[in-house]
C-alpha positions in Angstrom: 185.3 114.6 146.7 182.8 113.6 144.6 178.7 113.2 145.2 177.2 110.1 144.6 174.6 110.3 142.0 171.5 109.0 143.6 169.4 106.6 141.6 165.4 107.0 141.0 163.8 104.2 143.0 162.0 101.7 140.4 159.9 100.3 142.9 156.2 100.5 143.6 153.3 98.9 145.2 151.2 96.8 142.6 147.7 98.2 142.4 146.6 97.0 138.9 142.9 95.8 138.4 142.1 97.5 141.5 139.4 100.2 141.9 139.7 103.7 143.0 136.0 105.3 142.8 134.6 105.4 139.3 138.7 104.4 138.2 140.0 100.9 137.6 143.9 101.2 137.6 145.1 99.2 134.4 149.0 99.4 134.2 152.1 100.9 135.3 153.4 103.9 133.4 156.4 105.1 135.0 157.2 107.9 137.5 156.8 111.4 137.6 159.6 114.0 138.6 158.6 113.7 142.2 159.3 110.0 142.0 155.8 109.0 142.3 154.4 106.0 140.7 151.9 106.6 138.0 149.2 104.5 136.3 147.1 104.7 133.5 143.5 104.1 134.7 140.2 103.6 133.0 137.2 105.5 134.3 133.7 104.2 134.3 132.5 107.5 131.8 134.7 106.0 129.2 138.2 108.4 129.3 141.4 107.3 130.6 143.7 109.2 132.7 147.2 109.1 134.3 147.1 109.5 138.0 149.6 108.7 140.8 149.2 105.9 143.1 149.5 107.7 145.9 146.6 110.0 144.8 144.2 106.8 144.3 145.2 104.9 147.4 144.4 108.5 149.6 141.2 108.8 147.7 142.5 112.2 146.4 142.0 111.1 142.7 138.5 109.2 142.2 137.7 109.7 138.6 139.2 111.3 135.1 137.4 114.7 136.0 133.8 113.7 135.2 132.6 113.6 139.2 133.0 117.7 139.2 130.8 118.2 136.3 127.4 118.5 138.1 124.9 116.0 136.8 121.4 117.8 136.6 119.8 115.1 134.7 116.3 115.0 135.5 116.3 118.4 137.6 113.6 121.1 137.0 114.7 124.5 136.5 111.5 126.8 136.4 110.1 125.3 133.6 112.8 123.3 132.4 113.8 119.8 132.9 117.3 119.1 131.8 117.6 115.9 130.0 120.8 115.6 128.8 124.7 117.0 128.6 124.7 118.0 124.7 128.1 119.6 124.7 129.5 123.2 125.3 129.0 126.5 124.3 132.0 128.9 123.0 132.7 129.9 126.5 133.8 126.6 127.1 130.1 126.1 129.7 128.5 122.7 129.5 125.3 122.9 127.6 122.3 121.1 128.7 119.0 119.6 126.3 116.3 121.1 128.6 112.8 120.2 128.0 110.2 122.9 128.3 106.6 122.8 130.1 105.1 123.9 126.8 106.7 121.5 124.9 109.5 122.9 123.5 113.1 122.2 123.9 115.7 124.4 124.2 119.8 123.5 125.1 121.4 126.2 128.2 124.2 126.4 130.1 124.5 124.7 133.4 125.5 127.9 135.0 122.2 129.7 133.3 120.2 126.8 134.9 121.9 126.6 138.4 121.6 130.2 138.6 118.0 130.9 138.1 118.7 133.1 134.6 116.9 131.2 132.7 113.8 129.1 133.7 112.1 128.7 130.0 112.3 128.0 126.0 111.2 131.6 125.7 107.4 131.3 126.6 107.7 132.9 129.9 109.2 136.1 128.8 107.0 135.9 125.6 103.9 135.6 128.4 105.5 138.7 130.4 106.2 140.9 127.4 103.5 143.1 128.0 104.6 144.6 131.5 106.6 147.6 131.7 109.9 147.8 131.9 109.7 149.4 135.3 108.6 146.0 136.9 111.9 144.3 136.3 113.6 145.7 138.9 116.8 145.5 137.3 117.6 148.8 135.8 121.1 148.9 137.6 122.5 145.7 136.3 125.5 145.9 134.1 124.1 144.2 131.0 120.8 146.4 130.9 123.5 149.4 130.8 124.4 147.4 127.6 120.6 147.3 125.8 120.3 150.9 126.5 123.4 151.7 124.3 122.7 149.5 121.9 119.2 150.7 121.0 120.2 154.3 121.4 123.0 153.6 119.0 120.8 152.3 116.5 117.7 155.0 117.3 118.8 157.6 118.5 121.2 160.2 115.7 121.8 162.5 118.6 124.2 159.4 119.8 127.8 159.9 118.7 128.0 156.1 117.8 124.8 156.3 115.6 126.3 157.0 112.3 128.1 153.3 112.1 124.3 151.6 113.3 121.1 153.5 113.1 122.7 155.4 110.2 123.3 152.4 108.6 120.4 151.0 108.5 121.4 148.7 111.8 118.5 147.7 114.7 117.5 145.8 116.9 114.9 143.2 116.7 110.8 143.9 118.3 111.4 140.8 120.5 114.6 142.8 122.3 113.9 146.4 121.4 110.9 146.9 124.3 111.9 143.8 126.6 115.0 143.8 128.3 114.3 140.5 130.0 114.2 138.8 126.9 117.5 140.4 125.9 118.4 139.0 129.2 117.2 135.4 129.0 118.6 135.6 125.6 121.9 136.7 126.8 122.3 134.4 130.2 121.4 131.1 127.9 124.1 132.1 125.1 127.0 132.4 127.3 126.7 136.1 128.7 128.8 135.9 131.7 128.6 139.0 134.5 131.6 138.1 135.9 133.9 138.6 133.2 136.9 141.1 132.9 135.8 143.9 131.1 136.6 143.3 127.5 136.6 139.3 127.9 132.6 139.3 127.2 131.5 141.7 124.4 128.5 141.1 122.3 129.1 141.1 118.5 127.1 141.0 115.5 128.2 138.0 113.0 127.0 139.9 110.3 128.5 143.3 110.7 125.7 144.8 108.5 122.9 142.8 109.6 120.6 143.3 113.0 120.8 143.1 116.8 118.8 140.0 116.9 119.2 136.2 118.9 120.3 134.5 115.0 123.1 137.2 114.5 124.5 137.8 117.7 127.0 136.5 120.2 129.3 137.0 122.8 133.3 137.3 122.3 135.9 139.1 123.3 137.6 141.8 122.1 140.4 140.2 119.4 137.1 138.2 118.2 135.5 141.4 117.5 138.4 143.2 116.0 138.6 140.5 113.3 135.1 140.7 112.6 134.9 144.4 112.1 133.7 146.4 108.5 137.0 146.7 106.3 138.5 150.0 106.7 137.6 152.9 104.2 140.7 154.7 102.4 142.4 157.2 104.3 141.3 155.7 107.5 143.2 156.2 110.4 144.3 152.7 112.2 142.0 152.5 114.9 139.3 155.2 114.2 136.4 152.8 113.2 137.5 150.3 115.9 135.8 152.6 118.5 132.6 152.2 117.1 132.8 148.4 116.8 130.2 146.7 119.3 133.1 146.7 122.1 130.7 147.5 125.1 131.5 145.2 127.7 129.3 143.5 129.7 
């Protein structure tokens, strides 16, 4: 005996022109594999977006995705004001035009902002440059583990890694090389991320022969910083300089 092949249902409840939040639904698209009626809408930022109808009439669905990007717009952080959304960073982190008490601007990432890391242009740490190091209070954190191997890299020839930096000619800037908090402020507003898998967050030098310094530097991860290496001298073994690539994690 045979099984009757059951038939997709066709029909579904009219909600065109109607609104749903910041969504206005404009026209019936078909179904999805669940049988569920779907509809293109228009949101009020602009985009469009397919959403079931079910998922607007519950009020599960109330925009294209713009409602959970938080709006900071006119929010002081420190001394920053964000005044606009001017894109995102490499990591994929919204970036935000702040403006700055002494005048400047300066564009950070939400999550730099939110978070308290950053709360200037510069000009605060540039003010506090003078203290010593041992009124930070943050000796312990993972990324100032990081500045400490990176300037004994490039100062230090007792360091096994010094021969690929310091013996190269390789340092690191006066604004970072006595001030780890404005290694830090750099770091937080560029997409330095604490919470990444070791590996996924690495800070690399564009210019493999130039500087640790804020116009050179980044963070990637590891396949970034593999590509970006020195070419290999003759007679190198595969994998023998990648060691001494910047691959400290943080």
């Amino acid at each position: 005996m045979q099984k009757k092949k059951t038939k997709m249902s066709t029909r579904y409840k009219d909600i065109a022109g109607q609104r749903f939040g910041k969504l206005v639904a404009e026209e019936y698209v078909g179904k999805n594999e669940h049988n569920f009626a779907l509809w293109r809408c228009k949101c009020d930022c602009g985009n469009t977006a397919i959403v079931t109808g079910s998922s607007l009439r519950s009020g599960t669905t109330k925009s294209c995705g713009c409602l959970r990007e938080r709006n900071i717009t006119g929010q002081r952080f420190g001394r920053l004001v964000a005044i606009k959304k001017v894109g995102k960073n490499a990591h994929r982190y919204n970036l935000w035009l702040c403006e700055c008490d002494c005048g400047n601007t300066a564009e950070v990432a939400t999550s730099a902002l939110i978070g308290g890391h950053t709360q200037s242009c510069g000009c605060l740490m540039r003010e506090t440059a003078s203290k010593t190091m041992t009124t930070h209070g943050r000796t312990n954190e993972r990324l100032h583990v990081l500045w400490r191997e990176i300037k004994q890299r490039c100062s230090n020839p007792n360091n096994i890694s010094y021969k690929y930096y310091g013996g190269r000619g390789v340092t690191v800037c006066e604004e970072w090389a006595d001030n780890y908090m404005a290694f830090r402020e750099w770091a937080y507003s560029n997409g330095y991320d604490e919470y990444a898998k070791r590996g996924d967050c690495t800070i690399d030098r564009i210019d493999v022969n130039g500087n640790y310094e804020p116009s050179n530097c980044r963070w990637v991860d590891m396949k970034t910083q593999i590509r970006n290496q020195r070419p290999r001298k003759k007679g190198y073994k595969r994998g023998a300089y990648n060691k001494h690539k910047d691959i400290t994690s943080s």
